[in-house]
MIPAGU-787922 format. One record per residue (C-alpha): x, y, z; residue number from 1; chain; residue in one letter. Coordinates in steps of 0.25 Angstrom, whole numbers. Last residue first. Layout:
N
<x=X	y=Y	z=Z	k=NUM	c=A	r=A> .
...
***
This chain:
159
<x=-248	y=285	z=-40	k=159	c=A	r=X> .
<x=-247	y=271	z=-41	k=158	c=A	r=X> .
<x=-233	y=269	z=-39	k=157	c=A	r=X> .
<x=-236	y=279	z=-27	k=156	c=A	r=X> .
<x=-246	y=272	z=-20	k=155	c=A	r=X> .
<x=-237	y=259	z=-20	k=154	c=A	r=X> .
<x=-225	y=265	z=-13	k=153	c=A	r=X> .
<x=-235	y=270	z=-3	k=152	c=A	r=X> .
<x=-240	y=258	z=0	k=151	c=A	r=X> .
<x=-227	y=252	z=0	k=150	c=A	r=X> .
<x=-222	y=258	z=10	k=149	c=A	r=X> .
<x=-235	y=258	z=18	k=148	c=A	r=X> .
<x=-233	y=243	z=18	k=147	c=A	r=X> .
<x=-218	y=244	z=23	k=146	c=A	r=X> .
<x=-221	y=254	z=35	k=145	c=A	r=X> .
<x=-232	y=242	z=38	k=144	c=A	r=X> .
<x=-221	y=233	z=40	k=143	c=A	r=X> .
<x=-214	y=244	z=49	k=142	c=A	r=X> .
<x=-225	y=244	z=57	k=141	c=A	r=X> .
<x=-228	y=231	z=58	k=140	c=A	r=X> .
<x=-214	y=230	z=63	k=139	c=A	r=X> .
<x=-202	y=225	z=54	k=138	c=A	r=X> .
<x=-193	y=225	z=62	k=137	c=A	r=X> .
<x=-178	y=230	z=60	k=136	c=A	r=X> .
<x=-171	y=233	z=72	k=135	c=A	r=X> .
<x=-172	y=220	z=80	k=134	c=A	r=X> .
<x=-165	y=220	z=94	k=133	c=A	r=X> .
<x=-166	y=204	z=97	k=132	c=A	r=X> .
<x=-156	y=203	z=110	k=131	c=A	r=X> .
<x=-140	y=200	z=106	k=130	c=A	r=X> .
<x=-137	y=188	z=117	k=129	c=A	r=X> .
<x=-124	y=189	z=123	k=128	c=A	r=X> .
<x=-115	y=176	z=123	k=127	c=A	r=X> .
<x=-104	y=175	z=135	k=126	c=A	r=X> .
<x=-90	y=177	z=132	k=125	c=A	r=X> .
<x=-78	y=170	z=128	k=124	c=A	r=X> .
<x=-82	y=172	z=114	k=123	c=A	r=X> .
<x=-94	y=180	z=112	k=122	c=A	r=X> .
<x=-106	y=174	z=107	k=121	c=A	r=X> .
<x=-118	y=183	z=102	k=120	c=A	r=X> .
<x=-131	y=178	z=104	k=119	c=A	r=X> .
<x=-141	y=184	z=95	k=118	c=A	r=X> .
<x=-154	y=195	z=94	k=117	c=A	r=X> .
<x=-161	y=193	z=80	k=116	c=A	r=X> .
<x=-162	y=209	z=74	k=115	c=A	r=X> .
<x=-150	y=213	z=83	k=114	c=A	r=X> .
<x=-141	y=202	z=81	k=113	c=A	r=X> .
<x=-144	y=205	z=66	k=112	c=A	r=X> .
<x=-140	y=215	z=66	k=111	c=A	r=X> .
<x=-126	y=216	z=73	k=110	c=A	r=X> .
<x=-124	y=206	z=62	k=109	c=A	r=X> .
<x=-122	y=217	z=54	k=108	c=A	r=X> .
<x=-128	y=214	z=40	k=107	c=A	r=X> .
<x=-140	y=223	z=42	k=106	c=A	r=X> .
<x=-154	y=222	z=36	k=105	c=A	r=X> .
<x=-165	y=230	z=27	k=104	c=A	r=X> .
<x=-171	y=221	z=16	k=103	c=A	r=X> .
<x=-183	y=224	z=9	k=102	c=A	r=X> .
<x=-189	y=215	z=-1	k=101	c=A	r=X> .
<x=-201	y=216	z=-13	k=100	c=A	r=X> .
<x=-189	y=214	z=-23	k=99	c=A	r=X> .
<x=-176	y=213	z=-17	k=98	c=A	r=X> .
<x=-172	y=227	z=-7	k=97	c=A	r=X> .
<x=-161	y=225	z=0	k=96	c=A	r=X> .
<x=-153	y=233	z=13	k=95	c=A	r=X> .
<x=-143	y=226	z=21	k=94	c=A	r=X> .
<x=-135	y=236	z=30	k=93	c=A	r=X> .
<x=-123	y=232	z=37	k=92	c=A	r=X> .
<x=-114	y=244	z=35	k=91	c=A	r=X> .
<x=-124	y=255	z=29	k=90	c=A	r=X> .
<x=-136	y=258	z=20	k=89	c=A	r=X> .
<x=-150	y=261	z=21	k=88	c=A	r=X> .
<x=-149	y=264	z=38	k=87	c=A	r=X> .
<x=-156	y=259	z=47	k=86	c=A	r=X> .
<x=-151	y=244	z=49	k=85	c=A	r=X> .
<x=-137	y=246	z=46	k=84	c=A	r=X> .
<x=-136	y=259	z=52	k=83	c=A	r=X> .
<x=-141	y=254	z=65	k=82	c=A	r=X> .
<x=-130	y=241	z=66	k=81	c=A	r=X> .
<x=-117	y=250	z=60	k=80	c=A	r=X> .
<x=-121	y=260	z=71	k=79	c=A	r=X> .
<x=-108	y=268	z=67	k=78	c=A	r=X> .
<x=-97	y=261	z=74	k=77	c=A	r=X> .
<x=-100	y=269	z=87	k=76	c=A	r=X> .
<x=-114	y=265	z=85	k=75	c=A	r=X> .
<x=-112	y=250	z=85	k=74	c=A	r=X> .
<x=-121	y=247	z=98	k=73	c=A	r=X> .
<x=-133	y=253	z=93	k=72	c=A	r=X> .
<x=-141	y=241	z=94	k=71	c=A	r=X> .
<x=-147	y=245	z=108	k=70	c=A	r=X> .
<x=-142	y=259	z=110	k=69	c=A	r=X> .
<x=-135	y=262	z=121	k=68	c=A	r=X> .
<x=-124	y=273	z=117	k=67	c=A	r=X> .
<x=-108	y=268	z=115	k=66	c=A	r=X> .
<x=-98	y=274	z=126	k=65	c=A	r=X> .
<x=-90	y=261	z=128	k=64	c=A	r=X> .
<x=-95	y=261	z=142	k=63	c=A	r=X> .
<x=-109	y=265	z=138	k=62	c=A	r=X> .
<x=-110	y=251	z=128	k=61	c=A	r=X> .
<x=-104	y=243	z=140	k=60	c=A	r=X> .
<x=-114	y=246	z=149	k=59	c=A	r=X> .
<x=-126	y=245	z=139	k=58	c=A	r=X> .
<x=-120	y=231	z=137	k=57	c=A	r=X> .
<x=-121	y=226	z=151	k=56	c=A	r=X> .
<x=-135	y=232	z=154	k=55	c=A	r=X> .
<x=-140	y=225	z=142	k=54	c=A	r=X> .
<x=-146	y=232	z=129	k=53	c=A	r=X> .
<x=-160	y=235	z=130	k=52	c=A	r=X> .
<x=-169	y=224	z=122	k=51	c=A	r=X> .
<x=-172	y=231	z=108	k=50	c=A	r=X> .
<x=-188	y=237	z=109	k=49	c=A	r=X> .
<x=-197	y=228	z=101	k=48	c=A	r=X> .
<x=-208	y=235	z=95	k=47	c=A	r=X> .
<x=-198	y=238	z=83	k=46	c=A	r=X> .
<x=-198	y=252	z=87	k=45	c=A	r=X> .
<x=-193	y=249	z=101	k=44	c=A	r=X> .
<x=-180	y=242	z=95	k=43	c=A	r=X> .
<x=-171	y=255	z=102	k=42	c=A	r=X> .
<x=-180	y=266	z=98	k=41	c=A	r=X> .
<x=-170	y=270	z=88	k=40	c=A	r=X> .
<x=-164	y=257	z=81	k=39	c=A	r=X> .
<x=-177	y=253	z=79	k=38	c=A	r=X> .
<x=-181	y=265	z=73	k=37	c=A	r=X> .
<x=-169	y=266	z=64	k=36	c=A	r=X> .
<x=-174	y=250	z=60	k=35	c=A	r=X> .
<x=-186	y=256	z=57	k=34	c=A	r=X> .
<x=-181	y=267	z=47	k=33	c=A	r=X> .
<x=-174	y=256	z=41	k=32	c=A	r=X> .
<x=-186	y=247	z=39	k=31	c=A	r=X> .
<x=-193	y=260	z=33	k=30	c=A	r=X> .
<x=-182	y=262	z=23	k=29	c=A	r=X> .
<x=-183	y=249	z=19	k=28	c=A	r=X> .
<x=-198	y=250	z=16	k=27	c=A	r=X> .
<x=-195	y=262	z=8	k=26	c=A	r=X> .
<x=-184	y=254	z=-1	k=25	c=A	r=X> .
<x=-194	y=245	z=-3	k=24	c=A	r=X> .
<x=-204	y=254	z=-6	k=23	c=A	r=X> .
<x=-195	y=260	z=-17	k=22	c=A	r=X> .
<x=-191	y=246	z=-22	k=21	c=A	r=X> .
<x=-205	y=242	z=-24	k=20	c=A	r=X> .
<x=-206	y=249	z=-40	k=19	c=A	r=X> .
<x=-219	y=245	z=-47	k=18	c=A	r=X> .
<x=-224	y=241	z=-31	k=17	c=A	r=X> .
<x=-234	y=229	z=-31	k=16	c=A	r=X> .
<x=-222	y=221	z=-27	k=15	c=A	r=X> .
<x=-219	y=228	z=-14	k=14	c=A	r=X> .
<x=-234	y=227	z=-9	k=13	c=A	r=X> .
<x=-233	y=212	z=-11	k=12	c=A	r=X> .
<x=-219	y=209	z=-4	k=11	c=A	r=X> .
<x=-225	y=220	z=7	k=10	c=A	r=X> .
<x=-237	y=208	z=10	k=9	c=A	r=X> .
<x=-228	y=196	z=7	k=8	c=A	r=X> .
<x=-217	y=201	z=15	k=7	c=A	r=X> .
<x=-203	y=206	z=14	k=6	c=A	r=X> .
<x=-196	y=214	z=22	k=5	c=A	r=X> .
<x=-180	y=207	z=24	k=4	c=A	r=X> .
<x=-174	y=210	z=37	k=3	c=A	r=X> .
<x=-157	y=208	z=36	k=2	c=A	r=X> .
<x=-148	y=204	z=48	k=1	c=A	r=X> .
***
């Protein structure tokens, strides 16, 4: 699951920069930031709180002794899903700069049924629908995060 930030707006503000990798590194630092947040408030941040996790499950996830947190699941094995989403480097994290585009992303399939919800087939068993839990959003105000980035990136190329 990867989310790629480019739009003609940013793309034009980008490539007036001398020097854009700075920003760009900056703008990916804020989608980070956000997905922590997202991670944090439980999807709430997004503007879309995550959909509780079922009764059935929240049983099961206290009788192995593992904490209730929607998405948070692999935190005996080191939160492997959070980590690859907030963090710059890490198993299963997928992080490109190319020209005027960002890319932050995760190569755990764990993500992407979070970001786009999924059916998951279980032999000899009945399928469980994964709800939509998106981490990374890019909300208006994240997109205007983005715009002040480079404003400020732009001031101080020209002094």
């Amino acid at each position: 699951m990867r989310v790629d930030v480019d739009t003609p707006t940013l793309d034009q503000m980008v490539k007036s920069l001398a020097n854009p990798e700075p920003a760009l590194k900056d703008i990916q630092d804020a989608i980070l930031e956000a997905n922590k947040e997202a991670f944090d408030t439980q999807g709430a941040s997004t503007g879309s709180p995550w959909q509780p996790l079922s009764a059935k499950w929240l049983k099961a996830r206290k009788k192995q002794g593992k904490g209730t947190r929607i998405l948070e699941y692999d935190s005996s094995r080191g939160g492997f899903l959070r980590k690859s989403l907030t963090h710059k480097t890490g198993y299963g994290a997928i992080r490109d700069i190319k020209g005027s585009s960002v890319t932050v992303g995760s190569s755990l399939v764990t993500a992407a049924h979070a970001q786009f919800g999924r059916p998951i087939l279980r032999a000899g068993k009945r399928p469980v629908k994964v709800p939509v839990r998106p981490v990374t959003v890019l909300t208006a105000k994240l997109q205007a995060e983005f715009t002040s980035i480079i404003g400020k990136h732009l001031a101080a190329e020209k002094g």
